[in-house]
C-alpha positions as CSV (number, residue, x, y, z in Angstrom):
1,X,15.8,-58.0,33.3
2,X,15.5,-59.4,30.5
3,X,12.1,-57.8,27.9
4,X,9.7,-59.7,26.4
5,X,7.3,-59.1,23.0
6,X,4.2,-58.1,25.6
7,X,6.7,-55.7,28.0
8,X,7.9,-54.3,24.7
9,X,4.4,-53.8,23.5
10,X,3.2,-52.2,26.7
11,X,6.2,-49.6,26.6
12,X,5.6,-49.0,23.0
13,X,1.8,-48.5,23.5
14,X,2.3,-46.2,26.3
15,X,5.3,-44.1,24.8
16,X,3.1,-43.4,21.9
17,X,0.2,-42.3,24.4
18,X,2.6,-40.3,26.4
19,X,3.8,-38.4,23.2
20,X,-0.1,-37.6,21.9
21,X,-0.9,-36.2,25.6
22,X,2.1,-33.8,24.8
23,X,1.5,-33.3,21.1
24,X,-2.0,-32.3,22.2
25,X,-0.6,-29.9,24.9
26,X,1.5,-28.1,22.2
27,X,-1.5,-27.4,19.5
28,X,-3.1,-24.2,20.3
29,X,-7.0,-23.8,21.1
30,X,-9.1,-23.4,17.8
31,X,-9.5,-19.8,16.5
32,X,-12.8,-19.2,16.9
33,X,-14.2,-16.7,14.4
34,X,-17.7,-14.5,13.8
35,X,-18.3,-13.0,11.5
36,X,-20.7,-9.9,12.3
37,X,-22.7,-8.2,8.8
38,X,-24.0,-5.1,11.1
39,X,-20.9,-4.4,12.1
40,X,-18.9,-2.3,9.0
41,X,-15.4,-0.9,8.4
42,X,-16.0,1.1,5.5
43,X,-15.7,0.2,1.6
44,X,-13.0,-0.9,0.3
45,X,-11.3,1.2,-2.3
46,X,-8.5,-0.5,-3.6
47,X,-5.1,-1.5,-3.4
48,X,-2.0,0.4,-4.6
49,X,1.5,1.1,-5.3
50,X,3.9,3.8,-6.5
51,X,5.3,4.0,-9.7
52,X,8.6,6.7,-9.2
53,X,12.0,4.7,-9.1
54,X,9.6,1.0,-10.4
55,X,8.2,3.1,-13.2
56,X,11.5,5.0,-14.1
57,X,13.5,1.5,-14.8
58,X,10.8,-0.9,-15.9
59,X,7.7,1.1,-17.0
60,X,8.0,0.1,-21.0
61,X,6.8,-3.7,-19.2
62,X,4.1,-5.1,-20.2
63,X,4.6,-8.3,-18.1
64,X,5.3,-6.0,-15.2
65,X,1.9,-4.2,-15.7
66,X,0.1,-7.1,-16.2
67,X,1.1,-8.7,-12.8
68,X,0.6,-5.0,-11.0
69,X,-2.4,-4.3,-12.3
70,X,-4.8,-7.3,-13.3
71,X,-5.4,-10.5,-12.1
72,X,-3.7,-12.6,-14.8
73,X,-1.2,-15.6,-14.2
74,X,1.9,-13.6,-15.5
75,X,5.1,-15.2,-15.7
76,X,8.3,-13.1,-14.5
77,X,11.9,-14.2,-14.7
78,X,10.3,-17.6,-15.9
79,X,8.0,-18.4,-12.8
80,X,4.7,-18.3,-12.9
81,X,2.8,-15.2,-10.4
82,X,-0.3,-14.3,-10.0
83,X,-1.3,-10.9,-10.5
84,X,-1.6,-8.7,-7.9
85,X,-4.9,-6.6,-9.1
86,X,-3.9,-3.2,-8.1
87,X,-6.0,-0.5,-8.8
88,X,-4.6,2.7,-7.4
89,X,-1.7,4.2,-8.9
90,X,0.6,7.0,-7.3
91,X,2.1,8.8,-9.9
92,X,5.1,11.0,-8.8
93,X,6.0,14.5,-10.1
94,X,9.5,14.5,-10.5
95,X,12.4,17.7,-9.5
96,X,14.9,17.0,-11.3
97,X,16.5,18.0,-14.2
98,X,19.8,18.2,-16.3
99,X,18.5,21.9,-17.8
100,X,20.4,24.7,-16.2
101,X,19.3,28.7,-15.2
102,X,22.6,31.1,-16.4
103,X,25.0,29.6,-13.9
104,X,22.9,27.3,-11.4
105,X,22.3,23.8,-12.0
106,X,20.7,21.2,-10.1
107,X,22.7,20.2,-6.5
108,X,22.9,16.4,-6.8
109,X,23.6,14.0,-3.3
110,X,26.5,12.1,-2.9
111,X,24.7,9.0,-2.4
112,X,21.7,9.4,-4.8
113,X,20.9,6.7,-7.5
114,X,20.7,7.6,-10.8
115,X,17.0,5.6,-11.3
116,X,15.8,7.7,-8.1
117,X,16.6,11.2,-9.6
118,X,12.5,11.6,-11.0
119,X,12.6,14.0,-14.3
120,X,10.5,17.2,-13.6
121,X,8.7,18.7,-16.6
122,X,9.5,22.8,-15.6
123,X,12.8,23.5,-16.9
124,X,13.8,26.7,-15.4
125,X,10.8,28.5,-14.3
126,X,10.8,31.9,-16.2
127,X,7.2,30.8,-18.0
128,X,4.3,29.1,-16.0
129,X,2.2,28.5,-18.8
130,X,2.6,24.8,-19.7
131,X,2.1,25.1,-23.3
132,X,5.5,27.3,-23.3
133,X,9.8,26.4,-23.6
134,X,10.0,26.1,-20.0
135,X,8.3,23.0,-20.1
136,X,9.2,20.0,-21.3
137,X,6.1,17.6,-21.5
138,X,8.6,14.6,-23.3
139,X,10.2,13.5,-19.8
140,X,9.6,11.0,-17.4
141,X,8.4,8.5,-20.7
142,X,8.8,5.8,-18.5
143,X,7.1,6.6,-15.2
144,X,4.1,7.5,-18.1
145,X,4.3,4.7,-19.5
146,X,3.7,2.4,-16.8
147,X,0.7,5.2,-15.6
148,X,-1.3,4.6,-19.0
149,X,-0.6,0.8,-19.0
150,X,-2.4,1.1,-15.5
151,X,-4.9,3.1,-16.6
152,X,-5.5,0.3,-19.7
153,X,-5.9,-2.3,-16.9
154,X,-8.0,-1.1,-15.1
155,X,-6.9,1.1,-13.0
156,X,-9.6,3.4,-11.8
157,X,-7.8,5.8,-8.7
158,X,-4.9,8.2,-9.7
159,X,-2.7,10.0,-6.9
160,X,-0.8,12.1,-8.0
161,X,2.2,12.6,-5.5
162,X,5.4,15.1,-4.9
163,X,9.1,14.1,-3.1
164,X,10.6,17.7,-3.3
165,X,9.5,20.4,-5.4
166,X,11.2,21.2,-9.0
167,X,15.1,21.8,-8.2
168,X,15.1,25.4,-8.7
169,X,12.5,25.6,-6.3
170,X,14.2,24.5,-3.7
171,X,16.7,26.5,-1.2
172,X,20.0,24.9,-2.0
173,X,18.5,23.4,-5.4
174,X,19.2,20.2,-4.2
175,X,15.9,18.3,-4.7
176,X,17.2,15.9,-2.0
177,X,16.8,18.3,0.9
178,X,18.0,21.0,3.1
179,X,21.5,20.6,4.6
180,X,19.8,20.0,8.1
181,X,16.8,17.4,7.3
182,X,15.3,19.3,9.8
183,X,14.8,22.4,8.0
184,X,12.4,23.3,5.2
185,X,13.8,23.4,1.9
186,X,11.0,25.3,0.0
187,X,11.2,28.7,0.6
188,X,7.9,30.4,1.3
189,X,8.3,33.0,-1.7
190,X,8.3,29.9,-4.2
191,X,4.8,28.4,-2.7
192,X,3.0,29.6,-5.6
193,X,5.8,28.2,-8.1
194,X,5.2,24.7,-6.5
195,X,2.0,25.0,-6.2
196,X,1.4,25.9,-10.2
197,X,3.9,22.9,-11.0
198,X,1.9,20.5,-9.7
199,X,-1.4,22.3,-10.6
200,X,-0.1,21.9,-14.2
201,X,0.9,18.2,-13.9
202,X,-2.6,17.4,-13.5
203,X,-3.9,19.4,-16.3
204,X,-1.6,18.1,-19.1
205,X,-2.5,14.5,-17.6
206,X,-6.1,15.0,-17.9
207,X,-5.9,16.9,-21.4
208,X,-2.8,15.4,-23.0
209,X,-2.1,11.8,-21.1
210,X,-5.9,10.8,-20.8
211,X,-5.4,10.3,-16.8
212,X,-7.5,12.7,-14.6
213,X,-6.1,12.1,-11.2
214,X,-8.0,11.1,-8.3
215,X,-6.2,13.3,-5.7
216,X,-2.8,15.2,-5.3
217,X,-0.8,15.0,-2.0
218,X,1.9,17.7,-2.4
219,X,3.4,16.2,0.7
220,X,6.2,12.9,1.6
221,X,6.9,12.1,5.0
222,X,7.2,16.1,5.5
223,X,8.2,15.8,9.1
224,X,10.5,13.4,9.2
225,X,14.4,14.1,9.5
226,X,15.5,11.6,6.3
227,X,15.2,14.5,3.7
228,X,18.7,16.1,3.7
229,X,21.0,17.5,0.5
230,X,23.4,14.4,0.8
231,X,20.2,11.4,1.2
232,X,19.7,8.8,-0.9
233,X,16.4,10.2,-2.9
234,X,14.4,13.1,-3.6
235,X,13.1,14.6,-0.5
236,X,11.9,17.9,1.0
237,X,10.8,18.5,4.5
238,X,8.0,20.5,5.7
239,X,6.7,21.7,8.9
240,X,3.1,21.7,10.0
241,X,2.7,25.5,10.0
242,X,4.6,25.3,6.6
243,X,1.8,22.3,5.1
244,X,-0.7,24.5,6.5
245,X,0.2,27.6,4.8
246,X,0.8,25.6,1.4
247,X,-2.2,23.6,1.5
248,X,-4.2,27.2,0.2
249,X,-1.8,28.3,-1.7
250,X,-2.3,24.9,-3.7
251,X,-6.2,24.5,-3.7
252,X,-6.5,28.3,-5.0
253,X,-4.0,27.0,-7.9
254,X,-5.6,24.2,-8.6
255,X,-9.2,25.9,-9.0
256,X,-7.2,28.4,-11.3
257,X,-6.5,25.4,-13.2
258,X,-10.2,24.4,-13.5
259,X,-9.5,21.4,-11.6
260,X,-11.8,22.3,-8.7
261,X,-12.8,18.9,-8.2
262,X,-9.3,17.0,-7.7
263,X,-9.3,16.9,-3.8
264,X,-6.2,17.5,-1.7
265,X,-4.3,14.1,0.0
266,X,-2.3,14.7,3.0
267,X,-0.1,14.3,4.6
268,X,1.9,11.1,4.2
269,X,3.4,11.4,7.5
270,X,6.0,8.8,8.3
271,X,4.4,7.3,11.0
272,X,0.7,7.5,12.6
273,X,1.4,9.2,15.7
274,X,3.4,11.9,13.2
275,X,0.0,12.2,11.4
276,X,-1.9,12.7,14.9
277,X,0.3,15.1,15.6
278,X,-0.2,17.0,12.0
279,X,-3.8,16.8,11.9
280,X,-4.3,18.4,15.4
281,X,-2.3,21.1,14.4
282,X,-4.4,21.9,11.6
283,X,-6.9,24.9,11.9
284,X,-10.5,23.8,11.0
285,X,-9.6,25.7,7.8
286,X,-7.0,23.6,6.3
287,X,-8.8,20.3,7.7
288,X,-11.8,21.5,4.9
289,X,-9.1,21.7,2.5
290,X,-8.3,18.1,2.9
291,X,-10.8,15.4,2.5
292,X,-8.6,12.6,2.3
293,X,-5.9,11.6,4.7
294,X,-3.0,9.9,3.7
295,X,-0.3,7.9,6.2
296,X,2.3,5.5,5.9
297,X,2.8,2.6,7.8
298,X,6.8,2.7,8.6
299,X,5.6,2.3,12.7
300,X,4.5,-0.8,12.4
301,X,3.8,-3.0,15.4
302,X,4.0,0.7,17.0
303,X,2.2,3.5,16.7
304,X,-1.9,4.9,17.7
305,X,-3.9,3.4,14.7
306,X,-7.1,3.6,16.6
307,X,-6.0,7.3,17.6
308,X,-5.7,7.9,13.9
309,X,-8.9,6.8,13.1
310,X,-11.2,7.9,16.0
311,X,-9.4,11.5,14.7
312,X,-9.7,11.3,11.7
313,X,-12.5,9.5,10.4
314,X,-15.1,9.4,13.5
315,X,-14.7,13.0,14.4
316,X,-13.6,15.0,11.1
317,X,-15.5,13.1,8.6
318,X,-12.3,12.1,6.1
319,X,-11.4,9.5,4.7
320,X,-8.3,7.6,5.2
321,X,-5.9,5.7,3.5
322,X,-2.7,4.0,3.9
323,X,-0.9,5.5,1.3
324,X,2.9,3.9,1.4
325,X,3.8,0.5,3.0
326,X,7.3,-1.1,2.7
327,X,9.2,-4.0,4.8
328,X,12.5,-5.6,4.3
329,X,11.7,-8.9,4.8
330,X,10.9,-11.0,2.1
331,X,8.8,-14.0,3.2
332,X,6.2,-11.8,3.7
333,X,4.6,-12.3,6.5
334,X,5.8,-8.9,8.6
335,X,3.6,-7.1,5.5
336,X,0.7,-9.8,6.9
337,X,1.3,-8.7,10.5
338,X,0.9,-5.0,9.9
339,X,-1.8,-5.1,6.8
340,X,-3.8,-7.0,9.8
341,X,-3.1,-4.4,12.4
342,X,-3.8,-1.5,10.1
343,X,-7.2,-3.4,9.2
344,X,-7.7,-3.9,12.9
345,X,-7.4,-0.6,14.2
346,X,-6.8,1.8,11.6
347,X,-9.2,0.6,9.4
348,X,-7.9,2.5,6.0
349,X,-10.2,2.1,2.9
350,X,-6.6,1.7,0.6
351,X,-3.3,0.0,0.8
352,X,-0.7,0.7,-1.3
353,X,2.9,-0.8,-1.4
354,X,5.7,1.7,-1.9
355,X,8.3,0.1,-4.6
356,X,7.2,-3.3,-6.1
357,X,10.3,-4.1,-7.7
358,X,13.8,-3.0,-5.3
359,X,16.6,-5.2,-4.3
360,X,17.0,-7.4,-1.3
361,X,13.8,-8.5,0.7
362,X,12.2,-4.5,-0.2
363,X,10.9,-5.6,-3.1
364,X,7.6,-7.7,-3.7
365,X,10.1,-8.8,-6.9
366,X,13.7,-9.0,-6.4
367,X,15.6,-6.8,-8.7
368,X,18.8,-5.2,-10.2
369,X,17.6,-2.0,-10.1
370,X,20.5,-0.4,-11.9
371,X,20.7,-3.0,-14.5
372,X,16.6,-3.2,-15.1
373,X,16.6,-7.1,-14.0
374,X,13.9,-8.4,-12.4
375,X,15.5,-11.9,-11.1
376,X,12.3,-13.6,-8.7
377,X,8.9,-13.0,-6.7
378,X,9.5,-13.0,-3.3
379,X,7.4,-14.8,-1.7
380,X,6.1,-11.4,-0.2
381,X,4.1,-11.3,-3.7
382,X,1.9,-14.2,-2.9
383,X,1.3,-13.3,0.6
384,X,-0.1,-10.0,-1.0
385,X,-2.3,-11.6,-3.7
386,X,-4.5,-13.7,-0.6
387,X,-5.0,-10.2,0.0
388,X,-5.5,-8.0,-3.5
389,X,-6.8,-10.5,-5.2
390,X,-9.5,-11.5,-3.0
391,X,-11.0,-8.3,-0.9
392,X,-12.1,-6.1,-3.8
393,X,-12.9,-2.9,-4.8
394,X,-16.5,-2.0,-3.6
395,X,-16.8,-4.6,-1.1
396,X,-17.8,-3.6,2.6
397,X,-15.3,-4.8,5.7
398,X,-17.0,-6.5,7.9
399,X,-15.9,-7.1,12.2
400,X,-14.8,-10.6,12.8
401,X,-14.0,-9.5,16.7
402,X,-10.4,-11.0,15.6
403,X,-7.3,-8.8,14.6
404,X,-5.6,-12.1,12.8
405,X,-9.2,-11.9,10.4
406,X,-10.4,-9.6,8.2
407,X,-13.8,-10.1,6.5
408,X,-14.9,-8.8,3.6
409,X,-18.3,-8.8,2.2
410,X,-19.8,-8.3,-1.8
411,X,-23.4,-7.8,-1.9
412,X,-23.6,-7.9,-5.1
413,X,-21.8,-10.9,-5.6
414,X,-23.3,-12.4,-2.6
415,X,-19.5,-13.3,-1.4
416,X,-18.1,-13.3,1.7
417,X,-13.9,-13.4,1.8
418,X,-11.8,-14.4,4.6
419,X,-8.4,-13.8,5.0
420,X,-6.6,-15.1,8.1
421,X,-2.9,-14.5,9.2
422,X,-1.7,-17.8,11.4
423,X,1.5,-16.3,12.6
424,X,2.4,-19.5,14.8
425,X,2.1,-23.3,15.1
426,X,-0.7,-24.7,13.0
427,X,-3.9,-24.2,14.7
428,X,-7.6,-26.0,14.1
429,X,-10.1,-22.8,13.2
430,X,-14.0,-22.4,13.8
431,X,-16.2,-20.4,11.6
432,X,-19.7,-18.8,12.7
433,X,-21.6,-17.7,10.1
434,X,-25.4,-18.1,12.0
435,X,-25.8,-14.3,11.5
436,X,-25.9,-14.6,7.7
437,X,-28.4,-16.3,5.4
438,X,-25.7,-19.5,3.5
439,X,-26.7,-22.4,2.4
440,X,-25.3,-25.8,3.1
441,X,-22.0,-26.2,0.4
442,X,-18.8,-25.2,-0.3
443,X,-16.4,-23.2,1.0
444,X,-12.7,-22.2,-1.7
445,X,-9.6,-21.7,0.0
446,X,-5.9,-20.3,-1.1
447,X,-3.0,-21.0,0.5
448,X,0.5,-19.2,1.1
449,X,3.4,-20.4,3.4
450,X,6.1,-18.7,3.4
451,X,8.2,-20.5,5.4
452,X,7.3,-23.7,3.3
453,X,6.6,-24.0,-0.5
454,X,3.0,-23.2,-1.0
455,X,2.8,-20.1,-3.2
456,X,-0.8,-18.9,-3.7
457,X,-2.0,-22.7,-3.8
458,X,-5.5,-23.2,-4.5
459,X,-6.2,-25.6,-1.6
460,X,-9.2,-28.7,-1.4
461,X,-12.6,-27.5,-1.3
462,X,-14.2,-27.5,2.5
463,X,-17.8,-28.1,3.4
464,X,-20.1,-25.7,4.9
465,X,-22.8,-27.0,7.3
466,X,-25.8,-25.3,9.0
467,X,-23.6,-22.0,9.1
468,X,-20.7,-23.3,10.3
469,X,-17.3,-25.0,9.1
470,X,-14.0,-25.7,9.8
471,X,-10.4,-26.0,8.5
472,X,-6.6,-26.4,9.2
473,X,-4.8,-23.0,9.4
474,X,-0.9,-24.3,8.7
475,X,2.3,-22.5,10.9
476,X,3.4,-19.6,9.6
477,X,0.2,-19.0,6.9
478,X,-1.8,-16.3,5.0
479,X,-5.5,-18.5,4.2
480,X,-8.3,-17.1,2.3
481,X,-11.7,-18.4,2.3
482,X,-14.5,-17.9,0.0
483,X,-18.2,-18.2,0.5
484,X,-20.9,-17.7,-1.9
485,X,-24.6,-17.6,-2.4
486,X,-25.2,-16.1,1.3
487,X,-26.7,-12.6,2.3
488,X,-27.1,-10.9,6.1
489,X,-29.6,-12.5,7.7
490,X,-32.7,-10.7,8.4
């Protein structure tokens, strides 16, 4: 048969009907969000990150400090970034050291890097006061260098953290760990040597440095398997009966020190049901030792976060942070998927990223580690900022009855962020703000897409009306949205 112009126009009309009906069927139902004021998650303390092996290459940087630790446009390899904000820093006491004792000298892995062997400050352990030849205060210029540049931007929480204990401390005096990474590598009769290493770290920061830390977690991933003599870092396992008969040992030290009010982190357990485990095992004796609680998140999508919580915070009173984080992938969005489900069910009061700068997708920059090159942001680094730069010290976390949302509220500022993972096909979203007092006006909006090319992209301002707007949440997005001028209604 042969078509005519109308037949042709019929078929086109109803081809292009038949393809709406199924582009409709394919966009996913709005995200429908409350926000709830009475509901709260805690206040926020900060974000964070390491300085160890980033400190020990690139510390003398003030572009690198700049992006970390303020919230500056900073350019880096010759892009543009935006700063990240941090204000936690975790400061690592190194082991290691070229000094030898008579005939011993330090055991060194196979596989270690040279930038990952952290400079200790105690020599050879014949003197512990700090003032003496046994210690020398001029290593590790670096790792300080990067601390104070923190401290000048801002930075306001000071961790001061341990892989292994000094080299000659140590079993084997490998400060990598025990020939079976399931064996202990500090031997008990050097507990008070560790113990007065660290205690002494603290005290030359706060005299000599100008840095009083915050906290000190003595501890890494102490459970764990990875810490063996031939791994590729410092490392030192401990058992839970050995943290628990440490932790003492340390907090007697440390008042000995006069530094009876730096509090006691732990345990940086690998994983969170690690750190269930731990914490149950602790007698109520060494849980009032330890105010704050410190995990990793290396379970991700796995683990009992709620578990770790409901222990931890609800029935003992701590508080809890997520201490280390770390993924391989570079877009960013696996960081979005468990920051959300740590927020979600965790609920931590601190994040902190483990090495900023590494190589491959590790790193929030991609680097040459050996050769001190920082080459590009991944776009991990503005997935982060929607984050950091946005939910702020001091402000209160609020429910939102959605685990792809987290709310965060000022009241001082009378602002109200949130910051929404769309891990999927772009979806229509809903916002119900009738339980606050907001005027009608406008609501700010940044945008990150990994998968596409929006980089921390300040997006067109939306309208808020009678307590309630909407937006476009694009595939595969990190979206923050800022409200201000609006209180808890009464």
């Amino acid at each position: 048969m042969k078509s005519t112009p109308s037949l042709l126009r019929l078929f086109s009309g109803i081809f292009a009907a038949l393809l709406l009906v199924a582009h409709a069927a394919d966009v996913p139902a709005p995200l429908e969000v409350k926000v709830d004021p009475a509901v709260s998650h805690g206040t926020w303390e900060g974000w964070g990150t390491s300085l160890c092996w980033m400190g020990n290459v690139f510390g003398d940087r003030d572009d690198l400090a700049d992006f970390l630790f303020t919230t500056k446009t900073v350019t880096l390899a010759g892009k543009e970034v935006p700063g990240l904000g941090m204000n936690i820093v975790r400061y690592n006491a190194g082991a290691c050291s070229t000094a030898t004792i008579g005939d011993r000298k330090m055991a060194v892995s196979k596989i270690i890097e040279k930038y990952r062997q952290m400079d200790g400050f105690w020599l050879d352990g014949k003197d512990p006061d700090p003032t003496s030849a046994s210690w020398d205060w001029n290593v590790d210029a670096k790792q300080r260098a990067m601390l104070l540049k923190a401290r000048d931007r801002g930075a306001d929480h000071f961790e001061l953290f341990s892989n292994s204990p000094m080299w000659w401390m140590c079993a084997n005096d490998n400060p990598s760990g025990a020939p079976d990474g399931d064996d202990d590598n500090l031997p008990e009769k050097n507990y008070p040597a560790f113990a007065t290493y660290l205690a002494a770290v603290a005290k030359i920061s706060k005299e000599k440095w100008g840095v009083t830390f915050t906290s000190i977690d003595p501890f890494n991933e102490p459970s764990t398997s990875y810490w063996f003599a031939n791994c590729k870092q410092e490392g030192c396992h401990f058992s839970p009966a050995s943290q628990e008969k440490f932790l003492p040992v340390l907090r007697a030290e440390l008042d000995r020190h006069k530094l009876k009010e730096l509090p006691i982190a732990a345990s940086d357990e690998t994983w969170y049901d690690s750190a269930i485990a731990t914490w149950k095992s602790f007698s109520p004796a060494t849980k009032a030792l330890v105010p704050q609680v410190n995990v990793h998140g290396y379970q991700n999508g796995n683990g009992d976060r709620a578990g770790l919580h409901q222990l931890v915070v609800k029935e003992d009173g701590k508080r809890l942070w997520n201490s280390e984080y770390g993924d391989g992938d570079p877009g960013g969005l696996e960081l979005a998927r468990n920051f959300h489900r740590d927020m979600a069910a965790l609920h931590p009061t601190a994040w902190c990223y483990w090495q900023p700068t590494d190589g491959s997708g590790w790193g929030l920059l991609a680097c040459n580690m050996r050769r001190a090159e920082i080459r590009f942001a991944n776009p991990k680094a503005a997935v982060l900022a929607q984050y950091s730069r946005h939910i702020r010290p001091g402000m209160v976390i609020l429910e939102t009855g959605r685990n792809t949302v987290v709310a965060a509220f000022s009241e001082k500022d009378k602002r109200l962020v949130l910051a929404i993972l769309n891990d999927g096909p772009a979806r229509p979203a809903h916002f119900d703000l009738t339980m606050f007092d907001v005027p009608d006006g406008q609501v700010s909006s940044t945008l990150t897409s990994p998968r596409a090319m929006a980089r921390y992209e300040k997006q067109a301002d939306l309208r808020i009306r009678d307590h309630h707007f909407e937006a476009v949440l694009p595939a595969n997005s990190v979206q923050t949205f800022e409200i201000n001028g609006l209180a808890p209604a009464e």
